[in-house]
MARBA-3410 file (N, C-alpha, C, O; in Angstrom, 1 decimal):
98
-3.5,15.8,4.2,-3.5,14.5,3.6,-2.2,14.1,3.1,-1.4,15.0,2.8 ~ -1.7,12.5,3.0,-0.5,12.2,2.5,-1.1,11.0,1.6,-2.2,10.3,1.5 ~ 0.1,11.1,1.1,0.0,9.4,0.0,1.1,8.7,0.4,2.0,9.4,0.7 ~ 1.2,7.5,0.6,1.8,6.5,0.8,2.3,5.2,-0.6,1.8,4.1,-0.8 ~ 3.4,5.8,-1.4,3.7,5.0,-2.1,4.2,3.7,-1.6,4.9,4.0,-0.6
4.2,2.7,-1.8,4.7,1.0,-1.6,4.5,0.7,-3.0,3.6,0.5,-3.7 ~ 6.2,0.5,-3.1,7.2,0.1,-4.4,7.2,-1.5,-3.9,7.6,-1.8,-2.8 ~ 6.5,-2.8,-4.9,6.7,-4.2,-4.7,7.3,-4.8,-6.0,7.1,-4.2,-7.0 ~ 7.9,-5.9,-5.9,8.3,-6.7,-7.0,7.7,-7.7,-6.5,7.9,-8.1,-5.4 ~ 6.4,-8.5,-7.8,6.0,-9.3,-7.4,6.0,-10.5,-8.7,6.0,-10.2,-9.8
6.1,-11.7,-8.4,6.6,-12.5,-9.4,4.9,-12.7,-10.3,3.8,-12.4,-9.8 ~ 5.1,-13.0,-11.3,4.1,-13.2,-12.8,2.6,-14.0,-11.6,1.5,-13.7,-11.3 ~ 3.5,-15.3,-11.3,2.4,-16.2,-10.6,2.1,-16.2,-9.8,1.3,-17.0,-9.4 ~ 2.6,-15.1,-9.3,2.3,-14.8,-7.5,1.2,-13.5,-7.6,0.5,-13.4,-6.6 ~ 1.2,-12.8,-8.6,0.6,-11.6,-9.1,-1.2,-12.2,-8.3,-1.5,-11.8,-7.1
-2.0,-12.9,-9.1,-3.2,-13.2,-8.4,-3.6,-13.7,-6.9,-4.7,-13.7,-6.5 ~ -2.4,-14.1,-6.3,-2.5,-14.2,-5.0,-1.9,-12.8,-4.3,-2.4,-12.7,-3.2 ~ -1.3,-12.0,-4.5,-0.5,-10.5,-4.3,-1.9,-9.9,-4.2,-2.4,-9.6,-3.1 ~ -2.5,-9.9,-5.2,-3.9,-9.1,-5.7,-4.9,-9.1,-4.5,-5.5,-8.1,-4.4 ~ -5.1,-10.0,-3.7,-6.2,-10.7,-3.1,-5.7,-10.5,-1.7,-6.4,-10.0,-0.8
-4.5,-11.0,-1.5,-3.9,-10.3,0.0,-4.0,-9.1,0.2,-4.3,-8.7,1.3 ~ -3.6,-7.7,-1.1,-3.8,-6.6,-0.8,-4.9,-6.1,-0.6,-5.0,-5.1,0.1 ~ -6.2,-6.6,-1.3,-7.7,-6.0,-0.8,-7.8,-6.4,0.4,-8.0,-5.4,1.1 ~ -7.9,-7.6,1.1,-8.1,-8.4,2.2,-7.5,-7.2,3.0,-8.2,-6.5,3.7 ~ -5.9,-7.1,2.9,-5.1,-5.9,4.0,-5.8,-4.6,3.7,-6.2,-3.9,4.6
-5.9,-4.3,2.1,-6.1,-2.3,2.5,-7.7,-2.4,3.3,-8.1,-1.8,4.4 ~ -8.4,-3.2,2.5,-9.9,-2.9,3.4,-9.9,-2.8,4.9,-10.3,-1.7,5.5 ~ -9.5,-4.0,5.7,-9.3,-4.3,7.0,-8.3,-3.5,7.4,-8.1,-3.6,8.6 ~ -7.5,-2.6,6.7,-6.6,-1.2,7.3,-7.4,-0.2,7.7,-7.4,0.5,8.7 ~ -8.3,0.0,6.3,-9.2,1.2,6.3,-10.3,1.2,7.2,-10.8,2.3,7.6
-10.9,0.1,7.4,-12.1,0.2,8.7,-11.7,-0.1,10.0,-12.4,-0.2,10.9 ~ -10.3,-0.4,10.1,-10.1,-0.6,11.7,-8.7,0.2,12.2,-8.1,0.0,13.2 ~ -8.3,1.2,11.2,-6.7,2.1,11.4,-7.5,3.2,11.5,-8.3,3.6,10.6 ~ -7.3,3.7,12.4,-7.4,5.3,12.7,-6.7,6.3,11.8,-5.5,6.2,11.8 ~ -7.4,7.7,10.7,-7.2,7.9,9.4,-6.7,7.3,8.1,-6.3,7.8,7.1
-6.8,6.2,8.3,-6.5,5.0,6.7,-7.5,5.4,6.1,-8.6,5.2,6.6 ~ -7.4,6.1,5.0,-8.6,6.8,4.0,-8.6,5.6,2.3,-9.0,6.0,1.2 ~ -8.1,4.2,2.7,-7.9,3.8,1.6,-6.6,3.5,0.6,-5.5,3.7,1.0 ~ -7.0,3.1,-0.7,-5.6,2.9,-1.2,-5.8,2.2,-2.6,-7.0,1.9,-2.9 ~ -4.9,2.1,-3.3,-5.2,1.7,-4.8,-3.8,0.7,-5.3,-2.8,0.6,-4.6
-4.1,0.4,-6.3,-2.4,-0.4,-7.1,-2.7,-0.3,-8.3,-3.8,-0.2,-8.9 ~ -1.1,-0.1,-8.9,-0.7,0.4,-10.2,-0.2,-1.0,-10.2,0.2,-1.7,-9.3 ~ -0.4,-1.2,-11.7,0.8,-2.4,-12.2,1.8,-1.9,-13.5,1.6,-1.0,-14.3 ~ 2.7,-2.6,-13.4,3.4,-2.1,-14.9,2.8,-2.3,-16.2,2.1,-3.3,-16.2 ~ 2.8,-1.6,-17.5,1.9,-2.7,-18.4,3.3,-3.3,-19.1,3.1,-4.0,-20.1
4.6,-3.1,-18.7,5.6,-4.0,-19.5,6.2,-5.0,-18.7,6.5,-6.1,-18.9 ~ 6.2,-4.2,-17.5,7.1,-5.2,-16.3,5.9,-5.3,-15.3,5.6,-4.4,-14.5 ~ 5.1,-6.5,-15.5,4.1,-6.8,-14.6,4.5,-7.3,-13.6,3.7,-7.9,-12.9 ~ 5.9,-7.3,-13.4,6.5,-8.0,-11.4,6.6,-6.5,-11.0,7.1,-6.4,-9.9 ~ 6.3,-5.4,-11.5,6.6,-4.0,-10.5,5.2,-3.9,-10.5,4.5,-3.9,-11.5
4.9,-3.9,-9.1,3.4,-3.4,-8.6,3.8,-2.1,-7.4,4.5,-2.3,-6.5 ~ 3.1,-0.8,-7.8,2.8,0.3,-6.5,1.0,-0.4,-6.4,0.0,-0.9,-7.0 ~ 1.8,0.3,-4.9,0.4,0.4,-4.1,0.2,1.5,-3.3,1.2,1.6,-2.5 ~ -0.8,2.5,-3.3,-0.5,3.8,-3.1,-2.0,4.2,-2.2,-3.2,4.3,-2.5 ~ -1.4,4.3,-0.8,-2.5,4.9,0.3,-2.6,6.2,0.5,-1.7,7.1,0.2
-3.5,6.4,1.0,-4.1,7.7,2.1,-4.3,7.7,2.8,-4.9,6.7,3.2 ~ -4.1,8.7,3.6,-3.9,8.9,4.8,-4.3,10.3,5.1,-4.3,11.3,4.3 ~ -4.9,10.3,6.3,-5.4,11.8,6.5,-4.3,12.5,7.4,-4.3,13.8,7.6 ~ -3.7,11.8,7.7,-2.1,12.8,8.6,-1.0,12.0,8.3,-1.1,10.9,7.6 ~ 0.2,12.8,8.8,1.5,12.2,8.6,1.4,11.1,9.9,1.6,9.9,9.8
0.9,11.7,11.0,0.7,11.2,12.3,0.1,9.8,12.8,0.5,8.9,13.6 ~ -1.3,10.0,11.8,-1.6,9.0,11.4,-1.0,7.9,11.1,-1.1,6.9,11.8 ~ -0.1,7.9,10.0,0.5,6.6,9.0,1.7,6.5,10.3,2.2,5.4,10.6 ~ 2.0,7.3,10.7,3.4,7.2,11.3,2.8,6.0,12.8,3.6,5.1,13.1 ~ 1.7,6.2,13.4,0.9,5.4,14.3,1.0,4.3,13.8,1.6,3.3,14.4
0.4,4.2,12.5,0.2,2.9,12.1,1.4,2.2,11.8,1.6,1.1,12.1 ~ 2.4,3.0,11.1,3.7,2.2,10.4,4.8,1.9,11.5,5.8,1.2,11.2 ~ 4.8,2.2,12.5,5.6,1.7,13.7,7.0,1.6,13.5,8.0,2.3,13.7 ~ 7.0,0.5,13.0,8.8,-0.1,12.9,9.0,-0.6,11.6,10.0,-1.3,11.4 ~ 8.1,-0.3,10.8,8.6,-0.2,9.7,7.7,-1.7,9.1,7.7,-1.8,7.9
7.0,-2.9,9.7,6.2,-4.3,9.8,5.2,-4.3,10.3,4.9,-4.9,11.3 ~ 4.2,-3.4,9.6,2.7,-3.7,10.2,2.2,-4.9,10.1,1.8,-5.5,9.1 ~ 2.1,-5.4,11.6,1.2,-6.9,11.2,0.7,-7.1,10.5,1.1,-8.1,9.9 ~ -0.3,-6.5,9.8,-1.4,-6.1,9.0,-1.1,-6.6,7.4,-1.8,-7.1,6.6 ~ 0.5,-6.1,7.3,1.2,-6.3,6.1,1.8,-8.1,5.7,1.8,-8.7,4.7
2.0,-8.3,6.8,2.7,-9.6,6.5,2.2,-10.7,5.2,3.0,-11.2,4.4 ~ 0.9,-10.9,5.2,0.6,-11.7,4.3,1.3,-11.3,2.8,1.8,-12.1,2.1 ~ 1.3,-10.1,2.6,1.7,-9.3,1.6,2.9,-9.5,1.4,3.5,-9.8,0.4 ~ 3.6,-9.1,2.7,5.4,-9.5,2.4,5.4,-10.9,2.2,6.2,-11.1,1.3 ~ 5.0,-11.8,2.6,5.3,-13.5,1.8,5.2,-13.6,1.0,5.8,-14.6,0.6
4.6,-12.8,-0.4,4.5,-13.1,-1.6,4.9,-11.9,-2.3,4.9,-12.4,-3.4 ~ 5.3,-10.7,-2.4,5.8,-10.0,-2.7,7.0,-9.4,-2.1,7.1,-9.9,-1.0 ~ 8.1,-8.5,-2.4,9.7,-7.9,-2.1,8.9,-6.7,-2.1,8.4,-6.4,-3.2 ~ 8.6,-5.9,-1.0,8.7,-4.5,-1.0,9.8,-3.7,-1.0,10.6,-3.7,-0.1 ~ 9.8,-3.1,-1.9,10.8,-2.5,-2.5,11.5,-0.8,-1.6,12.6,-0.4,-1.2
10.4,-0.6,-1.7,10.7,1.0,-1.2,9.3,1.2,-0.7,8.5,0.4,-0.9 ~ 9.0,2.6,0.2,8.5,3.5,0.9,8.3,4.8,0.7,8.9,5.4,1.4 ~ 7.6,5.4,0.0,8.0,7.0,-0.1,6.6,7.4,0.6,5.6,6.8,0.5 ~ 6.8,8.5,1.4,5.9,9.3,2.0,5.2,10.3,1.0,5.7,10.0,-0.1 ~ 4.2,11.3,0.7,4.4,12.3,0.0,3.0,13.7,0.0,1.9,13.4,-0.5
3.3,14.8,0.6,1.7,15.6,0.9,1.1,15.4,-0.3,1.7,15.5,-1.4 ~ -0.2,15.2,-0.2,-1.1,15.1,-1.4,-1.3,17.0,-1.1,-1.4,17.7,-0.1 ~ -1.2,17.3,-2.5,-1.1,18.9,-2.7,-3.0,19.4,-3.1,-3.6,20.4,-2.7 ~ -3.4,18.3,-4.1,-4.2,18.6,-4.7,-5.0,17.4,-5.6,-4.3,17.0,-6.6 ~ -6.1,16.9,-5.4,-6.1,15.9,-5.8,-7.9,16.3,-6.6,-8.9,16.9,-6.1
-7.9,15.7,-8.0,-8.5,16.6,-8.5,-9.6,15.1,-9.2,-10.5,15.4,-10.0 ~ -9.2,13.8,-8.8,-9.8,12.6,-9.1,-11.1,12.7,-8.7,-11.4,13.7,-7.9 ~ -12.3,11.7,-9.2,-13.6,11.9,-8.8,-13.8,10.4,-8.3,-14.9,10.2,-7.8
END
């Protein structure tokens, strides 16, 4: 298993439209992407324009299928209203959530 951090800056007002693009995308990732196990978002509680959004993935192989060239279609709605910031890959070691 991996996690998929996505570092965004998203503006105050754009926040509830951000919100709604990304369920719309992670859902329709996860029932039609081969190993997309889902995904979650953190917000800041000081700096509410930094939003992560943080997937799973059941292989490196996987995400690497999916993430192509770096612009999954899939994603676009999301980059119009938010700056993705960064990417980090990372093995999920142990995951102890219920």
């Amino acid at each position: 298993m991996i996690r998929v951090v996505y570092r965004w800056r998203v503006a105050e007002e754009d926040f509830p439209r951000f919100q709604e693009a990304w369920a719309h995308t992670t859902n329709r990732i996860h029932e039609t992407v081969p190993g997309a196990l889902g995904s979650f978002m953190l917000r800041g509680p000081e700096d509410k324009t930094e939003v992560l959004t943080v997937a799973k993935w059941d292989a490196m192989e996987s995400w690497k299928a999916f993430w192509g060239a770096e612009n999954p279609s899939q994603m676009v709605g999301m980059r119009e209203i938010g700056e993705r910031l960064s990417v980090t890959v990372y093995d999920e070691v142990e995951d102890f959530t219920r």
